[in-house]
C-alpha positions in Angstrom: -45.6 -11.9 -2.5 -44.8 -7.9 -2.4 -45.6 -5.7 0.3 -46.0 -2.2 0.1 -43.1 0.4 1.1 -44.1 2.9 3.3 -42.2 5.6 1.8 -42.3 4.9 -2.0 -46.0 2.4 -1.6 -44.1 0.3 -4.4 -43.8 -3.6 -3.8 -40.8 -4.5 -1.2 -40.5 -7.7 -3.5 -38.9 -5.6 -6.1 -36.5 -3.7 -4.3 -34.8 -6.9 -2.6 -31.4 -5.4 -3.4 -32.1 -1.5 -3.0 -32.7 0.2 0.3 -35.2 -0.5 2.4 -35.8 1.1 6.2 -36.0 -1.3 9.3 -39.7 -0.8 9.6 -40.6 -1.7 6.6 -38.2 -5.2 6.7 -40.5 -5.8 9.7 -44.0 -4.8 8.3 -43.0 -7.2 5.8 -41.6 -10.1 7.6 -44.7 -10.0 9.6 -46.9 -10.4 6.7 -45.0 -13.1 5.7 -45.0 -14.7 8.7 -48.6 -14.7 8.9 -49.3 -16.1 5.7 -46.7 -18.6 5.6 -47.5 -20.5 9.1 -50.2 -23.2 8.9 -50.0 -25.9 11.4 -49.0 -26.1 15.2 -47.1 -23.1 14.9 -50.3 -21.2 13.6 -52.9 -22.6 16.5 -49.7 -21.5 19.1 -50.0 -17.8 18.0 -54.3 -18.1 17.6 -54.3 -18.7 21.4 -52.0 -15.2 22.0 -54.5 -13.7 20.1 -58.0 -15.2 21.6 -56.3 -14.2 24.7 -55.6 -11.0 23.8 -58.6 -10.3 22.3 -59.9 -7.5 24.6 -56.7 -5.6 23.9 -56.8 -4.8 20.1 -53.1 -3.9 20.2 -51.4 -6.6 21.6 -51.7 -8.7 18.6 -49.3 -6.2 16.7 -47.1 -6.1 19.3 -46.7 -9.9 19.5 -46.3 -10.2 15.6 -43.9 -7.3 15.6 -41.7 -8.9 18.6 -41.0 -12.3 16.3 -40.9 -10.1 13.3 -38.0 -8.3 15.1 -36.1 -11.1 16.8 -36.4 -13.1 12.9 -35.4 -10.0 11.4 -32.1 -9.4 13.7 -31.5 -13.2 12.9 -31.5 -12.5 9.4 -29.2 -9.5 9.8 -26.6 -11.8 11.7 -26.4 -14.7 9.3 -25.9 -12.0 6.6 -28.7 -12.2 4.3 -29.9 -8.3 5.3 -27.2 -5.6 6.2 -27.2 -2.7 7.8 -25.7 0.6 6.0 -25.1 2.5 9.0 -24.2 0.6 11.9 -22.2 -1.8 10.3 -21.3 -3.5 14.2 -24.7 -3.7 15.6 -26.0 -6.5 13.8 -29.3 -5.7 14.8 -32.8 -4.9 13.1 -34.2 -1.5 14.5 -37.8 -0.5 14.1 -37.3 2.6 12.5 -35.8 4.5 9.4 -32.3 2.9 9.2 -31.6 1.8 6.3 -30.7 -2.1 4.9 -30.3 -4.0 2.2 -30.8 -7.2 1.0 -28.1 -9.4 0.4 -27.6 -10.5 -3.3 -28.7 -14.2 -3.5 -25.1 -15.2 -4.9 -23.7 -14.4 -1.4 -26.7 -16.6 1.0 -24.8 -18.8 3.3 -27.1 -21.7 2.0 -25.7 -21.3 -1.3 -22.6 -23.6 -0.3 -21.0 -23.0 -3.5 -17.8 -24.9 -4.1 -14.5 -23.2 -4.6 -14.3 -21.7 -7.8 -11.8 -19.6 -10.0 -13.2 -16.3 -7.9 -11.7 -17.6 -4.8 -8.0 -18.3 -6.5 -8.1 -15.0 -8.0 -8.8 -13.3 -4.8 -6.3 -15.6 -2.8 -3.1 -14.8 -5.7 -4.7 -10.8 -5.5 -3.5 -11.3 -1.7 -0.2 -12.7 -2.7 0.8 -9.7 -5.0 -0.1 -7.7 -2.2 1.8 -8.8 0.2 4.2 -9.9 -2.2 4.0 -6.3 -3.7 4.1 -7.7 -7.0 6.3 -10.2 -6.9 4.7 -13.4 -7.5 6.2 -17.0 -8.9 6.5 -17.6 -12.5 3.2 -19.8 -12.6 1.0 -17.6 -9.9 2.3 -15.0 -12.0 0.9 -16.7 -15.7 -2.7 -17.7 -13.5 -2.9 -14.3 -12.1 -3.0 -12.6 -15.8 -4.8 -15.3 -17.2 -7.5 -14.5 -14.2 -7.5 -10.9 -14.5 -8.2 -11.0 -18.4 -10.8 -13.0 -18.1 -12.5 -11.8 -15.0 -11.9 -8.0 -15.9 -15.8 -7.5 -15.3 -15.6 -7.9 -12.0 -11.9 -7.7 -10.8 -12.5 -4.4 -8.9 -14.7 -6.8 -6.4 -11.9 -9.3 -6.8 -8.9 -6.6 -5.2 -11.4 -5.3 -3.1 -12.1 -8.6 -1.3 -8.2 -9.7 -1.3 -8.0 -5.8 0.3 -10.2 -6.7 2.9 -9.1 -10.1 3.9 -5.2 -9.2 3.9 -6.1 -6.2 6.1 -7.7 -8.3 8.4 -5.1 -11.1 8.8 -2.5 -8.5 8.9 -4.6 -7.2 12.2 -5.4 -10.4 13.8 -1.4 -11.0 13.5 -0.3 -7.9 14.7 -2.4 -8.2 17.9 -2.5 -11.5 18.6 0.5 -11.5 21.3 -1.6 -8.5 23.0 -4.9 -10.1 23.3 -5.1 -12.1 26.6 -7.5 -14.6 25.3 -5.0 -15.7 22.7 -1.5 -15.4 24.6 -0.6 -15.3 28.2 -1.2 -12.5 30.3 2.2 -11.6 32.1 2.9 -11.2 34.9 0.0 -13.5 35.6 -3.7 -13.2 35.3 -5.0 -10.9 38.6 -8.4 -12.3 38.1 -6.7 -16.0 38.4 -3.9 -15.0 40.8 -5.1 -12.9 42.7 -1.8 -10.5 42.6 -2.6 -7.0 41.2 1.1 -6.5 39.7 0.0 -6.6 35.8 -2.6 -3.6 37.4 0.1 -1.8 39.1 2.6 -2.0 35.7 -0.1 -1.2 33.6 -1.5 2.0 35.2 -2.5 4.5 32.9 0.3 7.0 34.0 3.1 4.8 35.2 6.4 5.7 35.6 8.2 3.1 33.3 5.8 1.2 31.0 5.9 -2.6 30.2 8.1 -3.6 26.3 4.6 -4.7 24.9 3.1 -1.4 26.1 6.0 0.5 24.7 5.3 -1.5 21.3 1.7 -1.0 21.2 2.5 2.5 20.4 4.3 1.4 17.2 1.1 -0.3 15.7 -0.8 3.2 14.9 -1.2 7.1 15.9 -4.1 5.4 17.1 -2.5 3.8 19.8 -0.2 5.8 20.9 -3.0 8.6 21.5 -5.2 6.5 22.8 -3.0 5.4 26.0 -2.1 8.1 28.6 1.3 7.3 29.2 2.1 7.4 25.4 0.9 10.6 25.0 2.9 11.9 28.1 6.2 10.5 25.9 4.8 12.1 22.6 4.6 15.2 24.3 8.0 15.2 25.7 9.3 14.2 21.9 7.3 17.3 20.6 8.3 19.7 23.3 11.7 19.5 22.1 10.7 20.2 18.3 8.7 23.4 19.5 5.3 21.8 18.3 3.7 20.8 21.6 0.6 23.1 20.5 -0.5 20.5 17.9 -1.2 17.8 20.8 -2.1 20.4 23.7 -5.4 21.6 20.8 -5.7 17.6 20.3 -6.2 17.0 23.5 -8.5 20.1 24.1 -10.9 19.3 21.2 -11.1 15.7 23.2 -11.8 17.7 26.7 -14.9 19.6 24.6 -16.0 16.7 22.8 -16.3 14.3 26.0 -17.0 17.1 28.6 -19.7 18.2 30.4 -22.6 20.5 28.5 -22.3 23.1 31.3 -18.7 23.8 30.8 -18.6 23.6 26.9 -19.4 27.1 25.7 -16.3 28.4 27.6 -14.0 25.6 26.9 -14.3 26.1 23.4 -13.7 29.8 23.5 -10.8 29.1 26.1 -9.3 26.6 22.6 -9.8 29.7 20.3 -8.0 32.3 22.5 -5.1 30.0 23.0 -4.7 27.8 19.6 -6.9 30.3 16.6 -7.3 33.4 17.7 -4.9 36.2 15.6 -1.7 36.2 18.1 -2.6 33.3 20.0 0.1 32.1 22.7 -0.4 28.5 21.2 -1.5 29.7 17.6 -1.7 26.2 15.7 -1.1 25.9 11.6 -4.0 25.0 9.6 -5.6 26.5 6.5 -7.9 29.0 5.7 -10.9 26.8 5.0 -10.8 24.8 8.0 -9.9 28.0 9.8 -13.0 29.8 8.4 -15.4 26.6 8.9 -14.1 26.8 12.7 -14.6 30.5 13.6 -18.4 30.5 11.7 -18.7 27.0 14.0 -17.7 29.0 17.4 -20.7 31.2 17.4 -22.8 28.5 18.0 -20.2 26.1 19.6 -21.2 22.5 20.1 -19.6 19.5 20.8 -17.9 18.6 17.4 -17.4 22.2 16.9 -13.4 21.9 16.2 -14.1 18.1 14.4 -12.8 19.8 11.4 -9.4 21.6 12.8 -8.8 18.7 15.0 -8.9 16.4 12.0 -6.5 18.5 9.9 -4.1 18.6 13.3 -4.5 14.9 13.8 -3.4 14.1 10.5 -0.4 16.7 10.6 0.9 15.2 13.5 0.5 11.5 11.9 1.8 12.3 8.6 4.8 14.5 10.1 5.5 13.6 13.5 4.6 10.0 14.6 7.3 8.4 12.1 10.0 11.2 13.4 8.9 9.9 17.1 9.9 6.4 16.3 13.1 7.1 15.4 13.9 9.7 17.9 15.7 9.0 21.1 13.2 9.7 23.2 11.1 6.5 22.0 14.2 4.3 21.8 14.6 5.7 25.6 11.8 4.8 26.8 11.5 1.6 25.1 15.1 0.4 26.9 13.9 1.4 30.0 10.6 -0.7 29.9 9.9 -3.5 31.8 9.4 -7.2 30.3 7.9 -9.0 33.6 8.7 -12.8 33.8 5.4 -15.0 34.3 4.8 -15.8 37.9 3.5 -19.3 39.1 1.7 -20.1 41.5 1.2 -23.1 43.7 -2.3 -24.4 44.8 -1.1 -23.3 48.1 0.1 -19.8 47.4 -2.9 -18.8 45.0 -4.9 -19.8 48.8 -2.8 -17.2 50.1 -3.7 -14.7 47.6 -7.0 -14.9 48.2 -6.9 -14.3 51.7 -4.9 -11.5 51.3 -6.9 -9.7 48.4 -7.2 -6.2 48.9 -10.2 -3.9 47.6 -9.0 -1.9 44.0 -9.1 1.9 44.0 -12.1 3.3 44.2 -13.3 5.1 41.0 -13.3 8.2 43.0 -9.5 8.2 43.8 -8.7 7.2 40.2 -10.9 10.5 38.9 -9.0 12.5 41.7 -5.4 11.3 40.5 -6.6 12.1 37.1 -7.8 15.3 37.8 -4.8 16.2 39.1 -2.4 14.9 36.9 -4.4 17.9 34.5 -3.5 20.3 36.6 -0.1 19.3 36.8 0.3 19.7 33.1 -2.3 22.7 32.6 0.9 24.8 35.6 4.0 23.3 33.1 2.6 24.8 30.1 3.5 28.1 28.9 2.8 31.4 30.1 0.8 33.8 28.0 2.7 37.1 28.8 0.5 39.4 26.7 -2.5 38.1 29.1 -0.7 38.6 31.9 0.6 42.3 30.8 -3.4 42.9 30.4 -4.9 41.8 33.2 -2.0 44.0 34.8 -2.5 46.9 33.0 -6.8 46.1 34.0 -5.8 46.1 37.4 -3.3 49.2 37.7 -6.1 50.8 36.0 -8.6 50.0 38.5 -9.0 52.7 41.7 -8.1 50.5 44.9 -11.1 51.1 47.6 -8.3 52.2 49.8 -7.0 54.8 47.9 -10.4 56.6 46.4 -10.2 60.6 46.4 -12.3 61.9 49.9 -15.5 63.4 48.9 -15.6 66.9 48.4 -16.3 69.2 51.1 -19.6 70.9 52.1 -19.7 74.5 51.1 
């Protein structure tokens, strides 16, 4: 059975494996539905519709609820996709688009292993291998690749994939507290708030596993305070400090309030793009030119293109010089590896009764807040500001010293 598309009024049947928008999945599945139930399941939905018979929209409503809830069902098992929101494995009643799986790939298939899945598993192995494989892997892996050349790209592609995902789940499994223990202890088992306390977003002297967090990506090390304090510090002393200070202000105007953007992002272009800036920040003359036409009509993701260039400076450039520098190999001595605490029947009692209400979000904001402001007083000066406010102000005729009026003739 076809069903008409909306947009192109061609039959949906034949464009199973091109896109299709989420409304029209639906429309379609409905139709379906309706022809395909006979039976109990039929006479179940007749009574919503006798019942709703005085309201000639509710029976659209009702078909398009179980059109949407077997649609997202569908999208979950795999046999539709989305192609913009690959993580919300949802079906939305709108424009977005999806596609079909192609039939090969149904989870009903149950196909039994096959040459495909030994080509993508010795694909893996010269990966991590980097090419090195044994003598007979080696002889399978060419006899493989000559005789699936068709469709080797998928092959590589899938081994890609797969390796890149084991190499993540390995790499964070010892930081994932559902998969390794949480040390000190658990605080929502325990009771005892010292895994809070070591953790806290800008403390003192950070935990080893903190410490090598930062080693797994840029990523990482950006995304947690305390890193950034000790990235900071590494590029204060190679006289590029700018490069995170404009990071860090294009995050402020992205994630901001609306009130307070226009004159954030003209405080960034005085201080990081503007000719003779105090902070003036390297980046080339097409990104430059995309941001200044951007400004007059700054938004949000008004410096997206700047900071991206800046981001990946300081990834390609920086980050590996940071983890060989002394300042990372300084701070990672001095952290902290906390032995696991155990507690007694009795003493996890005792915790309880002495629990003691978190920080309110408030405080947290305020500490915050002020940890800005410490760092907004340490950075530098712009002298040729000050010299012009100055010279402003000299120029300015103090109330107490105007010239009398002249006199009455």
């Amino acid at each position: 059975m076809g069903h008409t598309h909306t947009h192109t009024h061609l039959p949906l049947t034949y464009h199973l494996h091109l896109l299709s928008s989420g409304e029209d999945i639906l429309s379609w599945l409905a139709d379906r539905f309706q022809i395909d139930t006979q039976g109990e399941r039929y006479r179940e939905y007749t009574v919503f519709i006798v019942f709703s018979s005085d309201c000639p929209f509710m029976e659209i409503i009702i078909v398009s609820t179980e059109a949407r809830n077997f649609g997202s069902m569908l999208v979950a098992l795999g046999y539709i996709y989305p192609l913009q929101d690959h993580k919300r494995l949802v079906i939305k009643p709108d424009a977005s688009l999806y596609r079909f799986q192609t039939p090969y790939f149904w989870p009903t298939q149950q196909w039994p292993v096959e040459d495909t899945d030994y080509a993508i598993y010795l694909a893996k192995r010269n990966i991590r291998k980097k090419g090195i494989l044994e003598l007979h892997e080696q002889e399978q892996y060419n006899r493989l690749h000559k005789w699936m050349n068709h469709k080797w790209d998928f092959i590589v592609m899938q081994a890609k994939e797969q390796y890149r995902l084991v190499k993540y789940c390995a790499t964070y499994n010892g930081h994932d507290p559902f998969l390794s223990k949480c040390l000190p202890s658990n605080p929502w088992i325990t009771d005892d708030i010292t895994y809070w306390n070591l953790n806290m977003p800008n403390v003192e002297i950070p935990t080893k596993m903190r410490v090598e967090r930062w080693t797994f990506s840029f990523g990482e090390l950006l995304s947690d305070p305390r890193g950034r304090d000790d990235f900071r510090l590494f590029l204060k002393k190679e006289f590029s400090g700018e490069n995170l200070a404009f990071w860090e202000g294009c995050e402020d105007l992205k994630w901001g309030t609306a009130a307070t953007m226009r004159e954030k992002a003209e405080q960034i272009y005085k201080s990081f793009l503007a000719r003779g800036a105090p902070r003036w920040i390297n980046i080339d003359g097409k990104t430059m030119e995309i941001t200044v036409n951007g400004l007059k009509h700054p938004h949000r993701y008004v410096l997206d293109a700047a900071q991206t260039h800046i981001y990946m400076l300081m990834k390609k450039d920086s980050f590996g010089r940071y983890l060989k520098s002394p300042v990372f190999k300084d701070t990672l001595k001095k952290a902290v590896c906390p032995e696991e605490h155990k507690y007694s029947d009795a003493q996890l009692e005792q915790n309880a009764k002495n629990r003691r209400p978190s920080l309110s979000p408030i405080v947290l904001r305020q500490q915050e807040k002020e940890h800005r402001a410490k760092m907004a007083a340490n950075a530098p000066v712009d002298i040729t500001q000050v010299m012009s406010k100055l010279s402003k102000t000299g120029k300015e005729v103090s109330p107490c010293r105007r010239p009398p009026p002249p006199a009455k003739t």
